[in-house]
C-alpha angles and dihedrals in degrees: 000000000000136000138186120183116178124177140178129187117182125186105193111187106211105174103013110252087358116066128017139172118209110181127176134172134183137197126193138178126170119178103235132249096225135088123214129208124207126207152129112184082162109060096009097239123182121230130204083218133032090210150354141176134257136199088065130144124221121157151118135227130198124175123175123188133199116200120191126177110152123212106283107035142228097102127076135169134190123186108187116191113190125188120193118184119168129157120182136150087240151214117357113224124178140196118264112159148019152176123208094227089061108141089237088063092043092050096053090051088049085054097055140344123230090263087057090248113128126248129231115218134006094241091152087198124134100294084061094047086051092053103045098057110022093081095046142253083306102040094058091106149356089255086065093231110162107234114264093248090058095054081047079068104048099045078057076068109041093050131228089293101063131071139162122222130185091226143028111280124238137181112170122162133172126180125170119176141178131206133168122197121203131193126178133180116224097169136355087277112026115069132177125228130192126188119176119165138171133200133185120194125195114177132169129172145144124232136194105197101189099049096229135091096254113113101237108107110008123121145117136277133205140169142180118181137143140200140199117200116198116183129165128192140200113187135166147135132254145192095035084316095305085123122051111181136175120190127180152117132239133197124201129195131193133174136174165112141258131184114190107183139166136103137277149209087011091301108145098201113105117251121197118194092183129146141148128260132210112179119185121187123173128164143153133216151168137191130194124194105196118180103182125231114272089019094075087155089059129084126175111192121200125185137169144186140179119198134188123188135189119196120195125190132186118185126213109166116152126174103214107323093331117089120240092202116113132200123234086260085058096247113117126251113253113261094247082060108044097146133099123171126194131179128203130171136216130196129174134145119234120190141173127217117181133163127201137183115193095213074194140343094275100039126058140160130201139185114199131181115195140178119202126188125200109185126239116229139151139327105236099197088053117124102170131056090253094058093038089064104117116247112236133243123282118223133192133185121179142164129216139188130207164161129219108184131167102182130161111226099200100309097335116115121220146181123186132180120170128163143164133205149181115209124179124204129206136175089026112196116220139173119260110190108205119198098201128155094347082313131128108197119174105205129182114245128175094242099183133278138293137210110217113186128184172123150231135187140192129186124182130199145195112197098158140015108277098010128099128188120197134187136180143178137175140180130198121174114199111192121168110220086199130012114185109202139131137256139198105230101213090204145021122057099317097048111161092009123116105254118192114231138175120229117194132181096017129135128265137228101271132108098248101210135012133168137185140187122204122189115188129181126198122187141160112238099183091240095049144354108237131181130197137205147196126173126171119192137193142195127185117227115297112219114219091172095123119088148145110269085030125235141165093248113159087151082077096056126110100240117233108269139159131219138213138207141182140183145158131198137200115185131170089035108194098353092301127111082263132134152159138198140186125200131181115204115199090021093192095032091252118204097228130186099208101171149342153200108216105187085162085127105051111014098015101242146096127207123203133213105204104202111236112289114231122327135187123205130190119195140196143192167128148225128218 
């Protein structure tokens, strides 16, 4: 594996203390970890290469600043341009896990029997279970696909850095934006401030989701959307600065398209989920800190903001030439017409209070309550007028408690943060995968609300001059009062049919505790001054079990794992602006599950992200 990493930072002084260009650019490729396979045994595609390797890093970064501040002061302007590039084939996932009822097996089955003759219905019952293991991982079907569990077991052997995949994989983004900051002083205590930015995204990639070469979730995606951010401020100070206050609004506009196409469950015929996006977002807010007179250790914070959003959808899904798009009445749209737009708003006020009292300059304790909103919207995969309902706003309030010190012990130094919090959920949005018509559609639900209660801690010492020991830990325990999902009862009289059911006190997906210890060691050498660092982390098991439709899947969880780094730094080499640095990622090679898509409840399988394994980086530079 190989890396290169080059970058260059200018300042450029123009007028001297009034205009100056700071520009800065960084390229970066890394060679990837993991091996792709490619194949087709089912439709006989060609390939221009028979592999590549993914998990491999190839972009580019520009950012230019204008900085003007005339003669006088009491005006300044900034105008910031950014560039990212990057191309690359893409993550590796691999297949971990499967169940033999998963709906893709079924589904093949459904398509054709071993002896070539169609099936009916998709009954999954005994017969089908027969039938789809009796013949062997190759006899499943007509169509000749192995069974998913028997590809589980090849991929044992192939290891976690080897994968197959049905098509050449892609991952090409490209973003540019351009933003400009104004501040202008009116009076000694109110000032203006301006920010207007705008950002353009193009991205276009291919996925296969399953990891195998089989052609049941593998496509393209591709997206092309814009926004323009506007925000004004007016902010001062009062009452011989015991008051400091900002009031504003800001307004926020995004538009788009995305086209998400492929094949699945071994269909060849193309199907295209695509639409067009308008995103509208105004408030307007304000936030006071008042320290009273005589009671110069306390602050009492106070902020506020009102938002209203507008989403607009328009759908415009076609499997080949038809479209898949239904009316509210359940017909489809013609094809010359393929086209169906809703709107739908969302308004809702967030705010902080939180009061402190610094016991010293170095000790303070706080208390905050804070509501936070995030805005419902569409489902963008949806194609009938159920799934076209709008999911609704989450909302959390919480309240937290907490310490921030900085203290000598003798001649110990010490810094030590510790705080604790409730927050309540409501309105949770959660994923909800749909398997309908050959289709997999993901939508948004509100599926109930969680409690998620908690703490963290970090405490800093100096033992010695030039070394520094650091340790942290945090808890935080996500429990959903009430989860609303499906299942699919395997006996009684609705045996196979989606049943609507109500879970309540069961964890959430979070990883409950974690904890890390950093030691770090500076020293001057003569010939250079060189720091050295070591950090360890580690994260307890995350659950991913809940699910709609819901399923026992720990097969799906991101097992419990710890990480170490290293690094050491020489700067100012010989008495230059050099320096050179050396890093190791993954000290101890680590087999890491980083993340996952776990699809056991509605398509019977699980993908893994392995995070990358140990590497080793060399850097070199110099300052001007």
């Amino acid at each position: 594996m190989f890396c290169t990493d080059f970058r260059i930072i200018a300042y450029l002084p123009i007028v001297t203390d009034q205009l100056a260009l700071r520009v800065a650019t960084k390229r970066r490729k890394v060679d990837g970890f993991t091996r792709v396979i490619y194949s087709d045994p089912v439709f006989g595609k060609s390939f221009a290469k028979s592999e590549d390797w993914a998990d491999d890093v190839d972009d580019w970064y520009a950012r230019g600043s204008l900085r003007f501040e005339p003669a006088g002061g009491g005006f300044s302007n900034i105008v910031t341009a950014d560039y990212f590039r990057a191309e690359t084939v893409g993550t590796g996932q691999v297949l971990v896990a499967a169940r033999p009822v998963g709906v893709l097996d079924q589904n093949r089955l459904d398509l054709t029997t071993a002896a070539g003759a169609p099936v009916a219905t998709r009954s999954g019952g005994a017969s089908f279970a027969s039938q789809r293991w009796a013949g062997g991982p190759t006899a499943a079907t007509g169509l000749g696909f192995p069974s998913y569990q028997s590809l589980v077991a090849r991929q044992g052997q192939l290891g976690i850095r080897t994968r197959y995949a049905d098509q050449p994989l892609f991952s090409k983004q490209e973003v540019y934006g351009i933003g400009n900051v104004t501040t202008i002083d009116i009076t000694d205590n109110i000032t203006l401030k301006n920010l207007i930015g705008y950002r353009s995204y193009l991205v276009d990639q291919s996925f296969d989701l399953d990891g195998t070469e089989l052609p049941d979730q593998s496509g393209f995606f591709f997206a092309d959307f814009e926004h323009l951010s506007e925000e004004l401020q007016l902010q001062g100070k009062a009452f011989d600065a015991q008051l400091s206050w900002i009031i504003g609004g800001y307004y926020f506009n995004e538009k788009g398209s995305d086209i998400a196409g492929g094949i699945t469950a071994g269909n060849p015929t193309f199907i295209e989920t695509s639409g067009f996006g308008k995103n509208r977002s105004t408030s307007v807010f304000g936030q006071v800190y008042f320290t009273p007179r005589g009671f110069d250790k306390l602050t009492l914070t106070v902020g506020g903001r009102y938002t209203w959003d507008k989403r607009t959808y328009t759908w415009t899904h076609r499997t080949g030439a038809n479209c898949r798009v239904l009316n509210d009445s359940g017909m489809a749209l013609p094809a010359d017409a393929c086209n169906l737009t809703r709107s739908t708003a969302f308004s809702d006020p967030t705010y902080n209070i939180t009061l402190d009292y610094r016991w010293t300059p170095d000790v303070m304790t706080y208390i905050a309550h804070r509501r936070g909103y995030c805005s419902g919207g569409f489902n963008a995969r949806a194609s009938n007028r159920l799934q076209r309902v709008p999911f609704d706003s989450e909302t959390i309030e919480d309240i937290e408690v907490g310490l921030k010190s900085k203290l000598d012990l003798g001649a110990l130094p010490v810094r030590f943060n510790v705080a604790a919090f409730r927050s309540k959920n409501k309105g949770f949005q959660a994923n909800a995968t749909i398997f309908e018509g050959g289709v997999v559609t993901t939508n948004i639900i509100n599926a109930g609300s969680a409690t998620i209660k908690g703490g963290e801690a970090e405490l800093s010492l100096g033992p010695i001059a030039g070394l520094e020991v650091a340790l942290n830990g945090a808890i935080a325990d996500f429990v959903f009062d009430r989860f609303d999902t499906v299942v699919v009862p395997t006996s009684g009289p609705r045996t196979g049919l989606p049943t609507p059911v109500t879970l309540r006190d069961i964890s959430g997906y979070n990883s409950k505790y974690t904890w890390g210890a950093t030691v770090t060691h500076s020293a001057d050498l003569g010939f250079a001054k060189m720091r050295s660092t070591f950090n360890y982390s580690w994260k307890s098991r995350a659950y991913s079990g809940l699910s709609v439709p819901f399923s026992e899947s720990p097969e799906g969880d991101l097992p419990s794992f710890g990480i170490a780094n290293g690094s050491v730094r020489f700067e100012d080499v010989a008495g230059t602006g050099a320096y050179v640095s050396g890093s190791v990622a993954n000290l101890f090679n680590t087999r890491r599950m980083q993340s996952n898509l776990s699809l056991q409840a509605s398509l019977g399988f699980t993908t893994a992200y392995y995070a990358a394994p140990r590497m080793w980086t060399i850097e070199v530079g110099m300052r001007f």
